[in-house]
C-alpha positions in Angstrom: 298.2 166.0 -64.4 297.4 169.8 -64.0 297.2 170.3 -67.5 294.5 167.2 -67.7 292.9 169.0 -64.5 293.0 172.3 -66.5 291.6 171.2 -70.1 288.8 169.2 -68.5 287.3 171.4 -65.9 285.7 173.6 -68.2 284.1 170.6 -69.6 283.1 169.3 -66.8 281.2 172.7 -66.2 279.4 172.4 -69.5 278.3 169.1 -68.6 277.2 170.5 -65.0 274.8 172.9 -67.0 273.7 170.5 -69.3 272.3 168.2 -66.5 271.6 170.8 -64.3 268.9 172.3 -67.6 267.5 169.0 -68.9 266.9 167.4 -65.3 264.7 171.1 -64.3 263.2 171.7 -68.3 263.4 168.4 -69.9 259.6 167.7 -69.1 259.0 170.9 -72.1 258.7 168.2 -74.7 255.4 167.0 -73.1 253.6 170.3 -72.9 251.6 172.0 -75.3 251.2 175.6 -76.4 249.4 178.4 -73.8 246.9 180.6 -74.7 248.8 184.2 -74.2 250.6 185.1 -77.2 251.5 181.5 -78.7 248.5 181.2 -81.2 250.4 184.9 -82.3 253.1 183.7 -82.8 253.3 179.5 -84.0 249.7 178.3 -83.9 247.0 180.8 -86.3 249.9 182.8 -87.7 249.9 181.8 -91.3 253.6 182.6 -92.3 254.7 180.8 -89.2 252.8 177.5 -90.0 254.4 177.6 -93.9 258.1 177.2 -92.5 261.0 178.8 -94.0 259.9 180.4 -97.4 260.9 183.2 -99.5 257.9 184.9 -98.8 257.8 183.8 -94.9 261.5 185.8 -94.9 260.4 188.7 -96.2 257.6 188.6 -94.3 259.4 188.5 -91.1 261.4 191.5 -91.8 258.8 194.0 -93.2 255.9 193.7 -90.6 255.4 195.2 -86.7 253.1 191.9 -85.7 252.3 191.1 -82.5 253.6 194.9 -81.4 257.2 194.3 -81.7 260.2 194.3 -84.5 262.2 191.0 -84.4 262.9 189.5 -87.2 265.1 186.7 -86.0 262.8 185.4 -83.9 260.2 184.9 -86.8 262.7 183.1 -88.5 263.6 181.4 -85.8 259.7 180.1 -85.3 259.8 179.2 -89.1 262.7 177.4 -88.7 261.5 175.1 -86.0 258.2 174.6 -88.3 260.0 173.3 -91.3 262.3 170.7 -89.1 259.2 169.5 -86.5 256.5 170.7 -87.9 254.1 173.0 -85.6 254.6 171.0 -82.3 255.0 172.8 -79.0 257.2 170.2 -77.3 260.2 170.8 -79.8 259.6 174.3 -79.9 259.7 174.3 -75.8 263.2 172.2 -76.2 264.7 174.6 -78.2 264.1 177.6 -75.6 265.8 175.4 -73.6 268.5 174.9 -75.7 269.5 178.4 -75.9 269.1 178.9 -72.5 271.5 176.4 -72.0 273.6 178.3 -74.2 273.4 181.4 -72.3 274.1 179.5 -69.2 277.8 178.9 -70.7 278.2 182.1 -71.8 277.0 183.8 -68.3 279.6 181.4 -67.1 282.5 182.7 -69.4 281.5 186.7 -69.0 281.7 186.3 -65.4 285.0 185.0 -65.7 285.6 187.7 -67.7 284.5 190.8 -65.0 287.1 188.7 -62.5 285.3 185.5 -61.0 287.1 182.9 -60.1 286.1 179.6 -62.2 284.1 177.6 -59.8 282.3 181.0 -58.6 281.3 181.9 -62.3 280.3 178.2 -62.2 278.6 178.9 -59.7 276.8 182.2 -60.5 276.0 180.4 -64.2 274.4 177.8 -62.2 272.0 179.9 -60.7 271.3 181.7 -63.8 270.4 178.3 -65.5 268.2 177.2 -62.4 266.4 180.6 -60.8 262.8 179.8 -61.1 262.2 183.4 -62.2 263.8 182.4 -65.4 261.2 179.9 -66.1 258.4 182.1 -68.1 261.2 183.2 -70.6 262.2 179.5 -71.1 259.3 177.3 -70.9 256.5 180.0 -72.5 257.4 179.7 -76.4 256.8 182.8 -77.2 259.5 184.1 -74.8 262.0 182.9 -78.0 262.7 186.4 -78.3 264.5 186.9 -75.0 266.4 183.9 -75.0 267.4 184.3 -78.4 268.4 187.9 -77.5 270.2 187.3 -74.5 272.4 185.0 -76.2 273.7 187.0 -79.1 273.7 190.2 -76.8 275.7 188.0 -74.4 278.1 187.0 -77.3 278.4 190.5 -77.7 279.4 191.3 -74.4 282.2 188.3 -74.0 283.4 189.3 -77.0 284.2 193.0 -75.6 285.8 191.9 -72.4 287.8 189.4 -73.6 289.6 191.7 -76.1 289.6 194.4 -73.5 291.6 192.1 -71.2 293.9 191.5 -74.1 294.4 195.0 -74.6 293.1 194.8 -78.7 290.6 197.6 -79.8 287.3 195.9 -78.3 284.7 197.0 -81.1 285.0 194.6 -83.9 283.0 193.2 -86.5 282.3 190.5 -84.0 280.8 192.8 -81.3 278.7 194.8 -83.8 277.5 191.7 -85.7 276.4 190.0 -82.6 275.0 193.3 -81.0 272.9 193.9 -84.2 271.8 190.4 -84.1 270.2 190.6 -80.6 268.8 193.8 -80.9 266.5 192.2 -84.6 265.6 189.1 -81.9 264.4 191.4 -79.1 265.7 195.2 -78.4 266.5 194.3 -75.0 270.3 194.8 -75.3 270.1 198.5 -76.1 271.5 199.6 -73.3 274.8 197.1 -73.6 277.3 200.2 -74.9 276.3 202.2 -71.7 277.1 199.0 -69.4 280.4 198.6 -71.6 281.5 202.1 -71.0 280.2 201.6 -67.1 282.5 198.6 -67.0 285.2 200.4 -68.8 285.4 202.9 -66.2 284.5 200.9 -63.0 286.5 197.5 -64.1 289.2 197.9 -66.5 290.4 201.6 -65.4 290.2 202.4 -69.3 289.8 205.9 -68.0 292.4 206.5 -65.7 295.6 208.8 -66.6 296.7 209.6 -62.9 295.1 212.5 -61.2 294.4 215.6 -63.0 293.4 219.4 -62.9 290.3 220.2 -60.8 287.7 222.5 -62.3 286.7 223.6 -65.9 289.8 222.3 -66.7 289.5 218.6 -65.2 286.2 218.4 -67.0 287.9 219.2 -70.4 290.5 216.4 -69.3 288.0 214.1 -68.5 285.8 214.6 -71.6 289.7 214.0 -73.7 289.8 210.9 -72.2 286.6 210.0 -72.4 286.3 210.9 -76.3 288.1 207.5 -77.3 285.6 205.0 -75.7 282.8 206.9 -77.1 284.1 206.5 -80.6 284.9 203.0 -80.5 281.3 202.2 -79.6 279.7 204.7 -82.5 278.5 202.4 -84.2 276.6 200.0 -81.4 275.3 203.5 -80.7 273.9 204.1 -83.7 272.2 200.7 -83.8 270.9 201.5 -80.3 269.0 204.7 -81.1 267.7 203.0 -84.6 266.5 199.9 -82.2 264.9 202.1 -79.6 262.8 203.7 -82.5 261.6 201.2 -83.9 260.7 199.4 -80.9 258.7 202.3 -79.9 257.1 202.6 -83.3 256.1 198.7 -83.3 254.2 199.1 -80.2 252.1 202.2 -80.8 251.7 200.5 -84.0 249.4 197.8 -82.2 248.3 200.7 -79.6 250.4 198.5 -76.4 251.6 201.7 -75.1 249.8 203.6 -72.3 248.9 207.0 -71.9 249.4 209.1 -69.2 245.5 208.8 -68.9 245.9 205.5 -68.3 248.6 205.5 -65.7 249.8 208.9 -65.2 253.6 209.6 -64.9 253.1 209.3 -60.8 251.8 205.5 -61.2 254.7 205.0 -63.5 257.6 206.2 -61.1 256.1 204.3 -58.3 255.6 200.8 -59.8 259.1 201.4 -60.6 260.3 202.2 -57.0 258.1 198.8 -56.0 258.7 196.6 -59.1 262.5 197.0 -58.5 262.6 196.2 -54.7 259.9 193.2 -55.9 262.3 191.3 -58.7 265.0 191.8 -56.1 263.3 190.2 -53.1 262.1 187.4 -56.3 265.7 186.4 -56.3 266.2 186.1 -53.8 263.1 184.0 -52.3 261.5 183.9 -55.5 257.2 183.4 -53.8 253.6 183.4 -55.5 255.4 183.5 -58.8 252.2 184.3 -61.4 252.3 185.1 -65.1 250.9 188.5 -64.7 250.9 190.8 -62.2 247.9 193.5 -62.6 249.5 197.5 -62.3 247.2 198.7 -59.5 245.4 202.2 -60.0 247.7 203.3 -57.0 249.7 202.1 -54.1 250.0 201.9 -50.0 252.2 206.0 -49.8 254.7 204.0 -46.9 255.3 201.0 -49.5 256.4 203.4 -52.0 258.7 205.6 -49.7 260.2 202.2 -48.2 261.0 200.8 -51.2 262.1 204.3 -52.7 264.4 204.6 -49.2 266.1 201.1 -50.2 266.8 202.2 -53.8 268.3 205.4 -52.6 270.6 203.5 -50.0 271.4 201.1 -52.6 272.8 203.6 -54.8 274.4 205.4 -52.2 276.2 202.0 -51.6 277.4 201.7 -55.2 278.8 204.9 -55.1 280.9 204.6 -51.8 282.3 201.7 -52.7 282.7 202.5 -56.5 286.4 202.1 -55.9 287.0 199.5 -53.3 284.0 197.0 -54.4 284.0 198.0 -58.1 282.3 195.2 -58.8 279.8 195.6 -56.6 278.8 198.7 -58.1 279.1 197.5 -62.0 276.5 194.9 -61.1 274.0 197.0 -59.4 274.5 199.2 -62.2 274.2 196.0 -64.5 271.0 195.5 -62.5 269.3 198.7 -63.2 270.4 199.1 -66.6 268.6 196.0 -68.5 265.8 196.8 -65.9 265.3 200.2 -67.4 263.4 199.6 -70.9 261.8 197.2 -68.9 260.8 199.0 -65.5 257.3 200.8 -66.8 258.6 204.2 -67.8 257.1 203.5 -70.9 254.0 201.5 -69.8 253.6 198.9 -72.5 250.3 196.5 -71.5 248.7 196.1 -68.2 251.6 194.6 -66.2 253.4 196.0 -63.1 256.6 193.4 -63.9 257.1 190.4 -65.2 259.0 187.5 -64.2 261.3 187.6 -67.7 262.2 190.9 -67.2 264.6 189.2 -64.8 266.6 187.4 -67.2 269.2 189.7 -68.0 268.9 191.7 -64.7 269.6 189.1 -62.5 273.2 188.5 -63.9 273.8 191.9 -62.6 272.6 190.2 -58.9 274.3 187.2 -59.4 278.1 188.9 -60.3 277.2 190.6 -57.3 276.8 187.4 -55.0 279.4 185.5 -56.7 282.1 188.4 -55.5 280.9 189.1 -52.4 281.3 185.9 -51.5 284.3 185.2 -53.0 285.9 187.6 -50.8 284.4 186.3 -47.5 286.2 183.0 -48.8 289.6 184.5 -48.5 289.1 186.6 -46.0 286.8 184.3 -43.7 287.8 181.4 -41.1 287.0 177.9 -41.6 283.8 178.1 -40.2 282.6 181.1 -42.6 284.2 179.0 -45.8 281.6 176.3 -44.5 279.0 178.1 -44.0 278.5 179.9 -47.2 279.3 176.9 -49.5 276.1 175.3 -47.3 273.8 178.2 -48.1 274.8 178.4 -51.8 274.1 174.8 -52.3 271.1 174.7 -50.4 269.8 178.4 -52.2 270.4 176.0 -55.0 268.8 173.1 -55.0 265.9 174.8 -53.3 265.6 177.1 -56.3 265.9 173.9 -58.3 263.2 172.9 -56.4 260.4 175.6 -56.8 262.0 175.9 -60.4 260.9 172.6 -61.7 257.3 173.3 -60.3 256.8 176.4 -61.7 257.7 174.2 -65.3 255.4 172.1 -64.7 252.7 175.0 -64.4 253.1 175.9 -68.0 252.1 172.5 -69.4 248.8 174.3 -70.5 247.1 177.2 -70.1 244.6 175.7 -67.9 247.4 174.7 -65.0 249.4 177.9 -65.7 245.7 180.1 -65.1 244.8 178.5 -61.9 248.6 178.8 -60.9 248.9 182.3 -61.1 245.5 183.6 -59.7 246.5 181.9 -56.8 249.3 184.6 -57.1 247.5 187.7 -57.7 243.9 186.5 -58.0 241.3 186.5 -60.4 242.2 189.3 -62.9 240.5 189.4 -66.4 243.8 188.3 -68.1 243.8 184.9 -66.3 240.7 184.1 -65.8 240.2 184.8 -69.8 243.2 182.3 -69.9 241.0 179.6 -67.7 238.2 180.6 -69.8 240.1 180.2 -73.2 241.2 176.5 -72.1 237.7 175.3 -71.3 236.6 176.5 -74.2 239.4 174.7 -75.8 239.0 172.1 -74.3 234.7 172.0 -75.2 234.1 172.7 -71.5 231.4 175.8 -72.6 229.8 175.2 -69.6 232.5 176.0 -67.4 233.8 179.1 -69.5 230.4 180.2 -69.9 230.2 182.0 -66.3 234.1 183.2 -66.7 233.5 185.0 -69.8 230.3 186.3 -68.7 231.9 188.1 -66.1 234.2 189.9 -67.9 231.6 190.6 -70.7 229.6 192.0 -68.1 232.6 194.8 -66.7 232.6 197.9 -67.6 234.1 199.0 -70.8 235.1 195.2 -71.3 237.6 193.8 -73.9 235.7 192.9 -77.4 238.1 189.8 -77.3 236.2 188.5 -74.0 232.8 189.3 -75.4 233.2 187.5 -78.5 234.1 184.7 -76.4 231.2 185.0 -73.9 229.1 184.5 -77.2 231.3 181.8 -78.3 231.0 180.2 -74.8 226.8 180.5 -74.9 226.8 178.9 -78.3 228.6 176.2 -76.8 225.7 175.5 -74.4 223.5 175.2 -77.0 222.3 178.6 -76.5 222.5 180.5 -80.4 220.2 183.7 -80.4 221.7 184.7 -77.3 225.1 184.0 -79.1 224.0 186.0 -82.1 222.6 188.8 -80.0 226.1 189.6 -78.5 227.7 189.1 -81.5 225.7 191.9 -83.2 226.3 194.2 -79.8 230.0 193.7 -80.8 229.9 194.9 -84.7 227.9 197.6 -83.5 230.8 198.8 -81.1 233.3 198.1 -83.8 232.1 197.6 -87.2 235.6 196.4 -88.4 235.9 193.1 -85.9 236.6 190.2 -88.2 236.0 187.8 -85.9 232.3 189.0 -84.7 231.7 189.0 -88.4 232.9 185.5 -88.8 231.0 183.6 -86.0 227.8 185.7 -87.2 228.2 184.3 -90.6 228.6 181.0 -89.5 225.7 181.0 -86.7 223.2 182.6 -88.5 223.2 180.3 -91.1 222.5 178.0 -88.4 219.8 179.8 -87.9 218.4 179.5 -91.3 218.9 183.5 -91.9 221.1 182.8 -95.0 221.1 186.4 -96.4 222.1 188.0 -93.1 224.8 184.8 -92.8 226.2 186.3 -96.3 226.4 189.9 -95.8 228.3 189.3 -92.7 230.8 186.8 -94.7 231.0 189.9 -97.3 232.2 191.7 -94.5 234.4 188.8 -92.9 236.2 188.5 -95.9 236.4 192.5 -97.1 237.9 193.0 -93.6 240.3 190.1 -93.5 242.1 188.6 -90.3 245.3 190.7 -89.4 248.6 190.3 -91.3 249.8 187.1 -91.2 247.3 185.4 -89.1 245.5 182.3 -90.3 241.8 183.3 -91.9 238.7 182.1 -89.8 238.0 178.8 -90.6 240.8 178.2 -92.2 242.8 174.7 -90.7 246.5 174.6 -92.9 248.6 171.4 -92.4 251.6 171.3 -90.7 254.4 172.2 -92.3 256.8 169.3 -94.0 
């Protein structure tokens, strides 16, 4: 009977996910695609709507689009086109899929680092159900993470397990799988660091009893240390090629910030509050938004607090490096994935992001899952009781606000209104709202919304042309035709401001004008791989 007990549980555990994922996402296959990012990637990029073709592959791994380097994930868009056609439902579901995946494997790698079953079960759970994992799940064009996270996370089980076997832990397997998630999304760079970390910190890989102090430790040290450098040579050279190219792809679309934009200051204290932030989010995850706006500074005592709680933090992984090893590994886990993330390198306008949390938070969770393992043991009754309570309830409340915030990404006109209740009405969301009246023929309503921004100073293009978009939708076409030309005179080369002039001023019975503009439309073309003006191509078969 033990044996039955033994083979089934982990079953039972996969079915546990499995419900635990379709009850909180299943509602995906109803929604539709958003208005930030998705008509980049699915909806008016042309290789995406063709499906898998020869061209479509090459495609996918010779271009920077949409200011990043993943291959994979292209693929993976082209393959969802070619099975269900370009519908956002399906495309939703699959995210979902692959989270579910990475549920199981968060499960098996914290077995791995020394959980017990049920608390990996446990700490998977939470993973699979933390409403801050939402945006990289239900938004579409968060394929990349997901998709990363679960070959980076292949990567990593793959490591421990062969490490607790005591076989050489870099094989094939581990490189394969590391390269993988590093062409979905280059997120995992920093997993050789967190391998050595948890070579040193978990598995005593380093120790060889106590040795010579001074210059002569250090040469000690750095022999002992040679052997789990070279074993990982190669995930390290795939990490330094990944880190420049990813750098390289986002200048390339001119997403990363100069220090006259936010100076090095700004950086290191959104960093200092972004981190405190995504760890109070876990915790009592609150105003969840899709974008929060990087302020031009901040309040000097919320800076020094939250610097003061990182320092003690730190302090306490260090102490207690030895006796709560993991305790340490995970903040380091924490910080590390955090770190491309954090706003060093400020790419967009964003001071965090809810999906930077989904690899971060694992660090959190190992972290919760030990701790309260060892109260368990060490605990009465009464404590046993107690924190069994508050993990269910933490739970199912986080179940709760989880399946909400789903629901808020239906459409972009639920997911706008959502999220400037958050943080307000920033140009980024209320271009969203904007975008989805217009969408939706509601001119009237975008008309004011686009005005606004149009009217800021040194305004986005993008919103302008919509502002004239949005007048001639109340019937309003020499205004419309006004701002257009304001546009092309601010940058000659905007193939869009082109486009609606050729189209409106033939309305206007100016047909020589209308062509010269649809010379220019067409000399300039749309940018790689995006679906020419105009042009509406059927759904893949």
């Amino acid at each position: 009977m033990n044996k039955i007990r033994r083979s089934w549980s982990p079953n039972w555990g996969i079915v546990l996910i499995v419900v635990a994922g379709m009850a909180l996402y299943g509602q995906v296959l109803g929604h539709g695609f958003v208005a930030l990012d998705d008509t980049l990637y699915v909806t008016a990029c042309a290789e995406v709507r063709e499906g898998l073709t020869w061209k479509g592959f090459l495609w996918a791994w010779g271009n920077f689009d949409a200011g990043n380097y993943h291959p994979l994930t292209w693929l993976s868009y082209m393959a969802d086109v070619t099975v269900f056609g370009i519908e956002p439902g399906w495309m939703a579901f699959e995210n979902v899929l692959i989270h579910g995946v990475n549920g199981w494997l968060v499960w098996r790698v914290l077995e791995a680092l020394g959980c017990s079953r049920a608390g990996a079960l446990m700490g998977a759970m939470a993973f699979v159900v933390h409403p801050l994992n939402v945006e990289s799940v239900a938004w579409i064009s968060q394929r990349k993470t997901v998709l990363a996270a679960a070959f980076g996370l292949a990567a990593l089980l793959v490591y421990l397990t062969r490490v607790r076997r005591n076989e050489y832990p870099v094989n094939w397997q581990v490189v394969a799988f590391f390269a993988a998630s590093l062409l979905a999304k280059p997120w995992f760079v920093v997993l050789p660091v967190l391998m050595l970390v948890l070579d040193v910190t978990c598995f005593g890989r380093l120790d060889g009893g106590a040795g010579p102090r001074g210059l002569q430790g250090i040469r000690v040290l750095a022999t002992r240390m040679l052997p789990l450098l070279w074993e990982k040579v190669l995930l390290g050279v795939a990490l330094i090629g990944a880190v420049a190219v990813a750098l390289l792809s986002q200048k390339s679309v001119g997403a990363v910030m100069g220090l006259q934009q936010a100076s090095a200051l700004l950086r290191l204290e959104n960093a200092a509050v972004s981190v405190v932030s995504y760890m109070a989010d876990f915790f009592v995850p609150n105003a969840l938004s899709v974008f929060y706006p990087l302020p031009t500074d901040y309040a000097g005592a919320r800076v020094a607090g939250s610097a003061l709680l990182l320092l003690l933090l730190t302090g306490v992984a260090w102490v207690g490096r030895q006796r709560f090893p993991e305790v340490t590994s995970g903040i380091v886990w924490f910080g590390l994935f955090l770190l491309p993330v954090i706003g060093l390198v400020q790419v967009g306008g964003q001071a965090r992001a809810d999906r930077y949390m989904y690899l971060p938070m694992i660090g959190l969770i190992w972290i919760a899952v030990r701790v309260g393992e060892r109260a368990l043991v060490r605990g009465g009754v009464g404590v046993r009781q107690a924190l069994v309570v508050i993990a269910v309830v933490w739970l199912g409340l986080g179940g709760v606000v989880a399946q909400r915030q789903v629901m808020y990404w239906k459409n972009s006109f639920l997911l706008s209104v959502h999220s400037m209740k958050a943080v307000g009405p920033v140009p980024l969301l209320v271009s969203l709202l904007g975008g989805a009246y217009l969408e939706g023929g509601d001119s009237g309503l975008a008309l004011p919304l686009f005005e606004s921004l149009a009217r800021r100073k040194n305004p986005d293009l993008g919103h302008v042309v919509a502002y004239a978009r949005a007048l001639h939708g109340v019937g309003r076409l020499r205004e419309a035709i006004d701002v257009c030309r304001q546009v092309v005179k601010h940058d000659a080369g905007n193939y869009y401001a082109h486009a609606y002039l050729s189209v409106w001023l033939l309305e206007a019975g100016e047909a020589v004008q209308a062509a010269e503009h649809d010379e220019k439309m067409r000399e300039i073309g749309p940018s790689h791989g995006q679906v020419p003006f105009g042009a509406e191509p059927g759904t893949a078969k």
